[in-house]
TIFIBA-288624 format. One record per residue (C-alpha): x, y, z. Coordinates in steps of 0.02 Angstrom, whole numbers, plus 32768, in hexadecimal, padded with zeros to 4 digits. Layout:
<rs>
XYZ
...
</rs>
This chain:
<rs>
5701925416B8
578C929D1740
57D3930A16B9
5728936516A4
571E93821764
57DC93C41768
5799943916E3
56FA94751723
576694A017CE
57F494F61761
575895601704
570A958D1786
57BF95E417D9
57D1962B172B
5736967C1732
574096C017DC
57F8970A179F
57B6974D1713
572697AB176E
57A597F817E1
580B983C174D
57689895171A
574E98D117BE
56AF987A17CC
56D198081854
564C97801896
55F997F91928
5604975F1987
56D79768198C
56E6982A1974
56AA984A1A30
56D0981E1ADC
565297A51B37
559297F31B18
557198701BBF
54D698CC1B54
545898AA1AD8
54C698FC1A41
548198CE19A7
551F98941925
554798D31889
556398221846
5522977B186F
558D96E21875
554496431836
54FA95D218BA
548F952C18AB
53FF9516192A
53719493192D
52AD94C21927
52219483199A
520E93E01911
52CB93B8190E
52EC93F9185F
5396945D1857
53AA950C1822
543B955617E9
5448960517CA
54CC96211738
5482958D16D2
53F7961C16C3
5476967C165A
53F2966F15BE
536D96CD1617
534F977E15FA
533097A116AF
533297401758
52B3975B17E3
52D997331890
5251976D1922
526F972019BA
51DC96C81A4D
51E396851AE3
5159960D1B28
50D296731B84
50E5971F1B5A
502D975F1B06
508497E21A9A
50CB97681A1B
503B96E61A31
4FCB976F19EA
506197821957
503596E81921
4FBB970B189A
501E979C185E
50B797551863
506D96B017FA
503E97161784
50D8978D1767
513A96DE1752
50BC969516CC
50C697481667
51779769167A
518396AD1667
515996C715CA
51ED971A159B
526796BB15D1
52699707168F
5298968C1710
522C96A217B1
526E96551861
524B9661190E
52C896621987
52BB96361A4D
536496511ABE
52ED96351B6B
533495C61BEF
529895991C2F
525095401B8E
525A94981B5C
524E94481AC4
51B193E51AEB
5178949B1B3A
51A094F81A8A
514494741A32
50AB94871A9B
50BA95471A92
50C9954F19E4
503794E619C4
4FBF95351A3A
4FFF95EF19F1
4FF4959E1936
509D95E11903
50B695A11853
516E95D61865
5200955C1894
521F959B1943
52FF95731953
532C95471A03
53B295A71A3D
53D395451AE6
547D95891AFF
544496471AEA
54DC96471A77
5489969319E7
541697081A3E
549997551A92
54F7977919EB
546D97B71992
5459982D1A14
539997CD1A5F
535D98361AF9
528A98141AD5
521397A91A93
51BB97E619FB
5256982819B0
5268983318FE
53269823189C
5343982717EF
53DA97F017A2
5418980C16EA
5466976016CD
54C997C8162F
554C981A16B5
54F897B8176C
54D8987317B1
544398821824
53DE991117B4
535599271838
534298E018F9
529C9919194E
51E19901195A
5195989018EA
510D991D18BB
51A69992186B
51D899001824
518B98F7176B
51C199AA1743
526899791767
526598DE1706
520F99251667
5289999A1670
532799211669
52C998AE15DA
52BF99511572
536099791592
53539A1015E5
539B9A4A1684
53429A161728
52F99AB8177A
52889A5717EB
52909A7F18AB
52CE99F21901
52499A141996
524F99A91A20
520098F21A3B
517398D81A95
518498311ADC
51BA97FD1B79
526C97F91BBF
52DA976E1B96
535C97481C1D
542297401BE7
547E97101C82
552A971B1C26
550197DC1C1A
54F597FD1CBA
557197851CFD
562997A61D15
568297311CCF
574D970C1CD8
576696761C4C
582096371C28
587995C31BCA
58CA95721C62
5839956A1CBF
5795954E1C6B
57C795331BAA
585194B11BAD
57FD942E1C1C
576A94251BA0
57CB94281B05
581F938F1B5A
578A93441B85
573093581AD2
579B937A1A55
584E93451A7D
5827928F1A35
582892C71997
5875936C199D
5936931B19D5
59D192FC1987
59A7926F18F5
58F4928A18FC
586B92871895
584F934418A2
589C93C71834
5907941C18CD
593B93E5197A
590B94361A08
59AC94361A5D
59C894E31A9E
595495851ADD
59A895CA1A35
596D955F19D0
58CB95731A26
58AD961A1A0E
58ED96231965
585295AA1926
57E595F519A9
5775963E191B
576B95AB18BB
574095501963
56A795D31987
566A95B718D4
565D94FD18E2
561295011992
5586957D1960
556C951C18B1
555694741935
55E7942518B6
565593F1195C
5670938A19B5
562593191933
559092C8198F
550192EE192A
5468929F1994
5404931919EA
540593201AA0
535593531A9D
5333929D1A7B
5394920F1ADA
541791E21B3F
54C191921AF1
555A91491B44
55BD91881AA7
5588923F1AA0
561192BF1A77
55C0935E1A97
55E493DD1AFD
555C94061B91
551894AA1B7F
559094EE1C08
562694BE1B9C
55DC950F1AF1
55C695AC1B4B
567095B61BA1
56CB95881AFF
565996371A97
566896981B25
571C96731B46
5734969D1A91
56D297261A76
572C97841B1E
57E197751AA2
580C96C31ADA
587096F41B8C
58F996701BB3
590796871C74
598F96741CEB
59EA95B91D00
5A3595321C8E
59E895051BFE
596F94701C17
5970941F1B62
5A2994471B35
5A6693FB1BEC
59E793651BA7
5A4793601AF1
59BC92BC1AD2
59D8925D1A32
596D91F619D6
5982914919FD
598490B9196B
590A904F19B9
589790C81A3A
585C90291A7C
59198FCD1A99
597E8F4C1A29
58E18EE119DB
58E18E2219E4
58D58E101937
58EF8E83189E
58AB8E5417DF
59158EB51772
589E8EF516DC
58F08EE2163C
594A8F7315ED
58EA8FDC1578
592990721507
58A4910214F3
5899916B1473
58BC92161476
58129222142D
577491E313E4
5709914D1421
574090B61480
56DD90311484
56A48FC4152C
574F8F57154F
573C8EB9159B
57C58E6B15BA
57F08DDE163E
587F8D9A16BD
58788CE2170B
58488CDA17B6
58DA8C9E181B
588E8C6018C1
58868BA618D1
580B8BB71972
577E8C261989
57658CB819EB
56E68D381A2E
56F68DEE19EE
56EB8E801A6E
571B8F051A01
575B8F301966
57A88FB81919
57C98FEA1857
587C904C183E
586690BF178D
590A90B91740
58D1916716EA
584A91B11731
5835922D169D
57F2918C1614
57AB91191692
56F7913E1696
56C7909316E5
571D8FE6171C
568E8F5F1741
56CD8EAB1753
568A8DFB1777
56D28D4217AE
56A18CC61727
56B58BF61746
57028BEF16A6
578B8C58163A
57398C95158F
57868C3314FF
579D8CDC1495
58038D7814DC
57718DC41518
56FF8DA715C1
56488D98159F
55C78DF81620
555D8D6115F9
55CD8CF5166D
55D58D5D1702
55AA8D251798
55C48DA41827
563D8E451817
56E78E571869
56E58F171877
56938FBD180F
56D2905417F1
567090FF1790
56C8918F1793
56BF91DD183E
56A0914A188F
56F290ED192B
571E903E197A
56A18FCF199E
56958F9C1A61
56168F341AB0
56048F0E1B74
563B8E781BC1
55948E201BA1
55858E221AFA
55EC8E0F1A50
56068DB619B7
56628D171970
56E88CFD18FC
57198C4918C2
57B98BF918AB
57F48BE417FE
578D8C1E1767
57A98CD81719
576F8D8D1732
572A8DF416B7
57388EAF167F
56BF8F361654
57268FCC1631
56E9906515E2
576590E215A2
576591A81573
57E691EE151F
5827928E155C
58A392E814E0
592E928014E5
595C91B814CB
5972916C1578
598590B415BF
590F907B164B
59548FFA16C6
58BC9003172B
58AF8F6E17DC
582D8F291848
585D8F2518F5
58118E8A195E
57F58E851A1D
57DB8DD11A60
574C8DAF1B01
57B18D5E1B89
57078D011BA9
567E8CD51B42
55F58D531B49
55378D291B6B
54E28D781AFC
55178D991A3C
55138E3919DB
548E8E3B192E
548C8E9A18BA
54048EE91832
53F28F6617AC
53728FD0177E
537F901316E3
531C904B162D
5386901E1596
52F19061154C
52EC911A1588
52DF91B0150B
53069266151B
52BD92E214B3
53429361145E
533693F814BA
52D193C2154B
52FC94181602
52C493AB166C
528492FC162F
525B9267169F
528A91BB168E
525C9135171A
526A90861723
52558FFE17C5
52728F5A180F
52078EF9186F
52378E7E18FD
51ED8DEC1916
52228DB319B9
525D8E261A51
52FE8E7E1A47
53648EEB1A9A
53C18F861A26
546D8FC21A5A
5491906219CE
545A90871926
54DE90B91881
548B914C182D
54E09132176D
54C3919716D0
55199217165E
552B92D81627
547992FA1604
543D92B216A5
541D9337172F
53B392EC17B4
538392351803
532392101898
530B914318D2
525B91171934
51FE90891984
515C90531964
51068FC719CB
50988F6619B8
4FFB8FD11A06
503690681976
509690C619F9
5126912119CB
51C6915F1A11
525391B719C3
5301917719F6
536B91CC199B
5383927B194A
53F592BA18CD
53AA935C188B
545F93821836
548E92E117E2
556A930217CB
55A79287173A
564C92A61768
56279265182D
55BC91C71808
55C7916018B5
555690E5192C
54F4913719B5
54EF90D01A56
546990D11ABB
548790F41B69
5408907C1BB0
53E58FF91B28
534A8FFA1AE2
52AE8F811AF1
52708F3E1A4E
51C38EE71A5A
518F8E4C19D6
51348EAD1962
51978F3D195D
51DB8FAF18D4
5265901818CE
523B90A51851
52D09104180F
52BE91AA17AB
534191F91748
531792AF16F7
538B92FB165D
53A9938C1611
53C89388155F
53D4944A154B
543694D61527
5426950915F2
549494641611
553D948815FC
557893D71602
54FF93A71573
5567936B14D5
54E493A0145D
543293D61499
53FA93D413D8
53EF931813D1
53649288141C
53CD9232149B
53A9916614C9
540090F21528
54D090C214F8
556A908D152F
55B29134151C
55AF91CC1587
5564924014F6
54D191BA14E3
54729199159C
54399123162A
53CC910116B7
5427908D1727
5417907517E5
54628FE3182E
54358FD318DC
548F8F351953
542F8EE319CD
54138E391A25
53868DC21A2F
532F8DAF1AD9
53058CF71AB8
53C18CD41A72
545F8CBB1AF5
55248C7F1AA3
54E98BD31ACB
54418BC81A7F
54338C2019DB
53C98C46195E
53B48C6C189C
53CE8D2518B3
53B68D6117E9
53448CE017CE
52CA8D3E1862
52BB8DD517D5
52B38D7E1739
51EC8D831738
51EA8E4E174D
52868E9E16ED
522A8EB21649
51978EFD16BB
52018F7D171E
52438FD61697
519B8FD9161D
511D8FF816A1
510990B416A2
506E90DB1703
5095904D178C
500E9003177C
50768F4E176A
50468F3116B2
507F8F751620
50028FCD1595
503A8FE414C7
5055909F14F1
50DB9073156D
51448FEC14FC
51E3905614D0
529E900614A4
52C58F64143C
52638EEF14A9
51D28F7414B5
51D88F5013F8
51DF8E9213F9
514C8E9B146F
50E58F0413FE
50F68EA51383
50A58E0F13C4
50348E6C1455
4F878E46141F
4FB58D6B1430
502F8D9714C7
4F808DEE150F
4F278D52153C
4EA68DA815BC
4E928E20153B
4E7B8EC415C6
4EFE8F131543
4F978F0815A3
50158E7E15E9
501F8E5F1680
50AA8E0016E5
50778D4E16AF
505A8D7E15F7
511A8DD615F2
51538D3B1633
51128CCC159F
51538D601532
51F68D3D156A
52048C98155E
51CA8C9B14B6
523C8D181481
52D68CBF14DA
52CB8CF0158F
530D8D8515D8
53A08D231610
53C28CAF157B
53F68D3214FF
54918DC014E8
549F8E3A1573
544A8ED61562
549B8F73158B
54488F72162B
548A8ECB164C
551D8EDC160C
55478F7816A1
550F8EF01715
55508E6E178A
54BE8DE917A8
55058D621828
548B8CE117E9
54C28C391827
548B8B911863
544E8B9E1918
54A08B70199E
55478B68194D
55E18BD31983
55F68C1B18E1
553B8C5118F8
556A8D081943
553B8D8618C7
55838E3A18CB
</rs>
């Protein structure tokens, strides 16, 4: 929730303050910009991304005795011929609890190119991508084949030199003795830092202020959702460590897809230009520069509405949350006051306290509930979504979604308290289409109410997928789960067993949970899948985990877990005027896309997990007809109509965080969202 981000930003200033009362100040922020290879005393945390997408970052290593860092580039025979040695000094110190990277800060290399290299060389450790040179420069880099050791007790770099010295050095530290080991030279080849050689004259005025502007302003003004405004160079340079901290730890701007993979319309990050100026300007003592003050003259405030006075606002019922303790799922309801219909072009969901709203999902209904409550049940399209992090919903002129006169809209909101009692007055903003659109907005899910974690597992895998039976077109993808979940990647499969990643998030951020547009939509054959992969972290090494001790499955709550990816898209064979059963498309493979492990489109005893992995089990041998020992799509769709159809029964979890837009075709009240 936003009071967990406000805290992890406030921490992380703390501990910066607190390491310059020690004197031990983040290398990084104690010197002016990096002119020589100087090795620091102490290494600042950072977050970088290996050759496979998985995320490492360095002070979630604080458990290790020692950390190993040796740095390659691609093409240079000394470390090639490491290789062996090197694979084995990680699986002995490994052993012990020493963490072994590789690190590559070389312009030259791309990701595809590091992949490639470190298969051919048979490196067996993560190779971390340091495309912005950020963290090479810091840690002093000047060679490949460099070895570092860091004691994650105090972050000190105990030994930086040739990997051969290495060992002595290390035994030394794990036997906690002083390191006499010569830091000799490396023998690799020379790794260009342009920023070294380069004079460089960064400002405020002139280089820092137009980018904050740019990136960070939107949520960083007067009223935002940020912690602090950024409404002066004082202000500025007064968080400038905290800013450093959460630009080499990849926490902002909060766009979490990597850009190693894809293209989005929506991307926040900064280009690699921008990081650097932003660390360098910092790291040369934050100069202001001569002229008026770009932000201040700007004074920006945070509008009510970024995207102007709405058409139409539902009012969500008040709700007091507790100061603590767990709230249930509210759902309450308001009557839909429109007596004609209208197509949606955007929506937007207002918090009214951003601290206990952890999600607002909502949906029109034909008819009000005859109890106080809405029912998911009834839903049949959504009228705007928020998780926490998230923002408006805006589709092009070609497309959108329906909302009928009369009827009611229903509530999904999910509260956390925070400390103290509060009431939420939370709204849904609606934007009205001057003219109907041609094509409509769908909607899917897919989810695994039936995933489970092992306690103290590090990095555990969950997938799940939907298949499409008809062409489609995919606009963005929602990447959704909770604390212990630390990575998610989304990939198509068609029909001839190709596959292509589309998106990336190698550091899944609970409190930034958003949909990633795709710049150019995506093509979705008939036949296709969309496979989406969630791993979690259920140890000690996670620092958002609630309690690592414990077997975590899927729940409401943000201390239990989900895998949920709702992706919107259209139908190629489906225009405004000529619709179709949307839900009804997917009703044959749901049960399939979240049991079917091994992809192989039919689902085995070993893979039957969950309450309707149970139900199954229990009748599999007479649901087995062919008797090859598995059910396949026909059998599971006998199985559920004998067990009540997937549709015909109470909302699962899964469904119940979903907005289906089944409908009659060709009606106007057809347009799911």
């Amino acid at each position: 929730m936003n009071m967990t981000r406000i805290a992890l930003l406030l921490a992380g200033a703390a501990t910066l303050a607190a390491c310059a009362a020690n004197d031990r100040a983040p290398s990084a922020l104690a010197s002016a910009a990096p002119v020589s290879a100087t090795a620091p005393m102490r290494v600042s945390n950072f977050l970088l991304v290996d050759q496979n997408l998985e995320a490492h970052e360095l002070y979630r290593l604080a458990d290790a005795p020692a950390v190993v860092i040796v740095t390659q580039q691609n093409g240079d025979a000394v470390v090639q011929k490491l290789a062996p040695q090197l694979n084995k000094l990680a699986a002995d110190y490994g052993a012990k609890g020493v963490e072994f990277m590789m690190l590559n800060s070389s312009l030259k290399d791309s990701m595809e190119a590091i992949q490639a290299e470190a298969t051919k060389a048979g490196y067996k450790v993560p190779v971390m991508m340091d495309s912005n040179q950020i963290i090479g420069e810091t840690l002093g880099v000047s060679h490949s084949a460099e070895a570092i050791v860091i004691d994650p007790k105090t972050w000190q770099v105990v030994y930086h030199g040739s990997v051969g010295a290495m060992p002595a050095a290390l035994d030394a530290m794990l036997a906690g003795k002083p390191v006499t080991a010569a830091a000799s030279a490396g023998t690799g080849a020379a790794i260009a830092f342009p920023a070294r050689t380069q004079k460089v004259s960064l400002t405020y005025v002139k280089d820092v202020a137009p980018i904050l502007e740019k990136r960070c302003v939107a949520c960083h003004e007067e009223g935002g959702i940020a912690p602090f405004a950024m409404k002066s160079y004082a202000v500025v340079k007064g968080f400038a460590p905290m800013i450093a901290e959460t630009i080499r730890t990849d926490r902002m701007p909060p766009y979490h897809a990597d850009p190693h993979v894809g293209k989005f319309s929506d991307s926040k990050r900064l280009t690699s230009e921008e990081t650097k100026t932003l660390v360098h300007w910092i790291e040369a003592g934050a100069p202001r520069g001569e002229g008026d003050d770009p932000l201040a003259k700007a004074h920006l405030v945070a509008a009510d509405w970024p995207l102007g006075k709405p058409d139409l606002v539902f009012n969500i019922p008040s709700f007091k949350v507790a100061a603590s303790g767990v709230v249930d799922y509210q759902r309450p309801y308001t009557v839909n006051p429109e007596t004609q219909g209208h197509w949606i072009r955007a929506t937007a969901v207002k918090p009214g306290d951003r601290q206990a709203v952890h999600h607002v999902l909502s949906g029109w209904m034909s008819d009000k509930p005859s109890g106080k409550t809405s029912n998911e049940g009834m839903w049949r399209q959504s009228v705007g979504r928020y998780a926490v992090g998230s923002e408006a919903d805006v589709y092009d002129g070609t497309i959108g979604t329906y909302l009928p006169a009369g009827g009611a809209i229903g509530f999904q909101m999910h509260y956390t308290p925070y400390g103290k009692e509060v009431v939420d007055n939370s709204q849904i903003g609606v934007y009205f289409a001057k003219e109907p659109p041609k094509y409509i907005m769908r909607q899917t899910v897919i989810s695994d109410p039936g995933i489970d974690i092992p306690a103290g597992a590090g990095h555990h895998m969950e997938m799940a997928y939907a298949e499409f039976p008809k062409d489609a077109i995919l606009y963005d993808a929602f990447i959704h789960a909770h604390y212990r979940a630390t990575a998610s990647d989304l990939w198509l499969q068609t029909p001839d067993g190709k596959k292509k990643l589309l998106i990336a998030l190698p550091r899944y951020d609970f409190n930034w949970q958003r949909a990633y547009t795709f710049a150019e939509p995506v093509k979705i054959p008939a036949g296709s899948r969309l496979i989406s992969r969630y791993w979690y972290d259920n140890s000690k090494r996670n620092p958002h985990n609630p309690d690592p001790s414990i077997e975590v499955t899927w729940g409401e709550q943000s201390f239990q877990e989900m895998l949920f990816t709702q992706v919107d898209f259209r139908w190629v064979d489906e225009t405004a005027a000529a619709q179709v059963d949307s839900d009804g498309r997917f009703a044959d493979s749901r049960i399939l896309g979240f049991l079917d492990k091994n992809l192989d489109g039919k689902v085995e005893k070993t893979e039957l997990r969950g309450q309707i992995g149970k139900a199954l089990a229990a009748q599999f041998d007479a649901l087995d007809t062919n008797h090859d020992g598995s059910l396949d799509k026909a059998e599971l769709k006998v199985a559920m109509s004998k067990m009540g159809g997937f549709r015909r029964r109470a909302p699962t979890p899964a469904e119940q965080f979903n907005s289906p837009g089944a409908s009659p075709a060709a009606s106007p009240t057809a347009g799911g969202r």
